[in-house]
N, C-alpha and C positions, 0 to 999 in steps of 0.2 A: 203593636209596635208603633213606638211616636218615631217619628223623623224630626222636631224640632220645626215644626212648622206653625207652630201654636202664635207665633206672635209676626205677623207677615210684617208688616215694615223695617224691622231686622234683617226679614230675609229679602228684600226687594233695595235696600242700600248696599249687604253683603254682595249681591249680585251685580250693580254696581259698580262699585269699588273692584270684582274682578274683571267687569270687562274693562275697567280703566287701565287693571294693570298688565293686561294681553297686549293692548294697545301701546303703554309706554315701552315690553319688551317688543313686541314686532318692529316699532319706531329702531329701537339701539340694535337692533340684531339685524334687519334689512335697510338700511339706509335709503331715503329715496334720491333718484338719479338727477334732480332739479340743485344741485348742489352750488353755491356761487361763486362766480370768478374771482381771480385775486382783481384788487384792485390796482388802474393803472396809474403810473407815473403823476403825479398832479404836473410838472412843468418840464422845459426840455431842459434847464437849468440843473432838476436834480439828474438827468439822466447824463448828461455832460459830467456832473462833479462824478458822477459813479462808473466813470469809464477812465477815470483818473487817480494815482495811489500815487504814495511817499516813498521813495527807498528807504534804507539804511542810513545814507551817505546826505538821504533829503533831497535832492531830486525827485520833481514831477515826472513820473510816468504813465504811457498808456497802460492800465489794467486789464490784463486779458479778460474777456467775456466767458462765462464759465458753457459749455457747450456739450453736447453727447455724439458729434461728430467725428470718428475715430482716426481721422486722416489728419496728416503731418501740416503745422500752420508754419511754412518757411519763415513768414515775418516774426516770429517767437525764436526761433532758431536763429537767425542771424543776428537776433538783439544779444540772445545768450552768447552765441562766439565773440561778439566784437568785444566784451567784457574785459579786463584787463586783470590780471591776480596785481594787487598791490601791497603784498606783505613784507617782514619783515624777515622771514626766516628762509628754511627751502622749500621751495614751490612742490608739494607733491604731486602735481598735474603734470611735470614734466620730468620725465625719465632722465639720471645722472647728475641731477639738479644741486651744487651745494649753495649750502649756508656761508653768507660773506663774514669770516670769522676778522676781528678787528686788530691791527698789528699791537701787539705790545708795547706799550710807553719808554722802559729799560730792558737793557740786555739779559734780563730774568735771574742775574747771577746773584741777586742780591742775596745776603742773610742775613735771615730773621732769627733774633737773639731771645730763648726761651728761659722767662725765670718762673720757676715752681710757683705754685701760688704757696704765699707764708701762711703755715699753719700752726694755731696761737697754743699754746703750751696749756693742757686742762689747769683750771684751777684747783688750788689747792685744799686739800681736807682740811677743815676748820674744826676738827675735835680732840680734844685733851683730855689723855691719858691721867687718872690722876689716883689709882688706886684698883685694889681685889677686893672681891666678894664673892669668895668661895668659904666652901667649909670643910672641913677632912672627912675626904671619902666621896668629895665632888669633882665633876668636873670643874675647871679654872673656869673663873668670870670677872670682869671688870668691870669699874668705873669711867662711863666717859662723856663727857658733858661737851653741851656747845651752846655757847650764848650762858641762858638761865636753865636749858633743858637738860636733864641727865639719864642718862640710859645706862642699862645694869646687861650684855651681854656676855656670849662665849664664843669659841671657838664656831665659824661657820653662821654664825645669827648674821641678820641684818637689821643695820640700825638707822633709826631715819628713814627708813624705806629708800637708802641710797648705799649704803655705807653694808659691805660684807666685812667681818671679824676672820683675819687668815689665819694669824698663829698670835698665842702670848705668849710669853718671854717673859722673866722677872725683872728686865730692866726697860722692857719697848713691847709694843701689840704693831703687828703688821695690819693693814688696813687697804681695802679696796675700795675705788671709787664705781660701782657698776655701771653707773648710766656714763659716763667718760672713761672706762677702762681706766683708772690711774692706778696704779700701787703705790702707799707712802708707808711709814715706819714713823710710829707717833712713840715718843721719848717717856717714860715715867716724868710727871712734872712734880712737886712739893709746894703743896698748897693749901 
């Protein structure tokens, strides 16, 4: 049975390299107790600015010192009551508190005179009736053109992808506007 000891300098580096890496884990898993101090204030200058803060309002105040001493610091307390609420509405700090509502300019009696807003009359179907094109033993269809375009429908079809066909008539076709709901009554014209 080989163990793989056939080439010792492999195994005398491999060995090595592990007590190097016992060493890095003991170092990160036991830390040792020589650990080093924070570093102090370099001048009294910054210790003076760091005892001092900006309100809200901008005002320089003393900055409380952050501490783990559990008892009551009266000078913090008496800074906070002398406070003043300077708002504009009701104070919820004190109980019964109303809002100072502003007197009205006029005796409120006035009226205000409402006019519907004008609603403009849809525009009108621009297609002319001008002829049938049916054949015996069909449904009725017609002729009806707009501009240079002519469209050959019936009863129920839609033309232009606007225009629904309601009813023919030998003298007039009924006609719907769908995208502006309109209904008109287009005449036979002779053309």
């Amino acid at each position: 049975m080989k163990l793989g000891v056939e080439n010792r300098k492999e195994v005398i580096a491999l060995g090595a390299l592990g007590v190097l890496a016992l060493g890095l884990l003991a170092n990160a898993f036991w830390p040792s107790a020589a650990t080093p101090a924070p570093a102090a204030p370099a001048g009294a200058s910054n210790s003076a600015r760091a005892n001092i803060r900006r309100t809200n309002s901008g005002k320089l105040v003393k900055a409380p010192e952050p501490r783990l001493d559990p008892t009551l610091d009266l000078d913090l307390l008496r800074q906070s009551e002398q406070s003043k609420y300077a708002g504009k509405a009701r104070n919820i700090f004190v109980a019964g508190s109303q809002p100072e509502i502003e007197t009205p300019k006029k005796d409120g009696r006035e009226v205000v005179k409402f006019t519907p807003p004008v609603i403009a009359p849809p525009p009108p179907i621009n297609l002319k009736f001008f002829g049938f094109a049916s054949k015996p033993g069909e449904p009725k269809k017609i002729f009806l053109s707009q501009g240079e375009d002519i469209f050959i429908a019936g009863e129920g079809d839609i033309v232009d992808r606007r225009y629904r066909v309601l009813r023919i008539s030998p003298a007039a076709v009924d006609i719907e506007d769908v995208i502006n709901n309109n209904r008109q009554s287009i005449p036979l014209t002779q053309g």
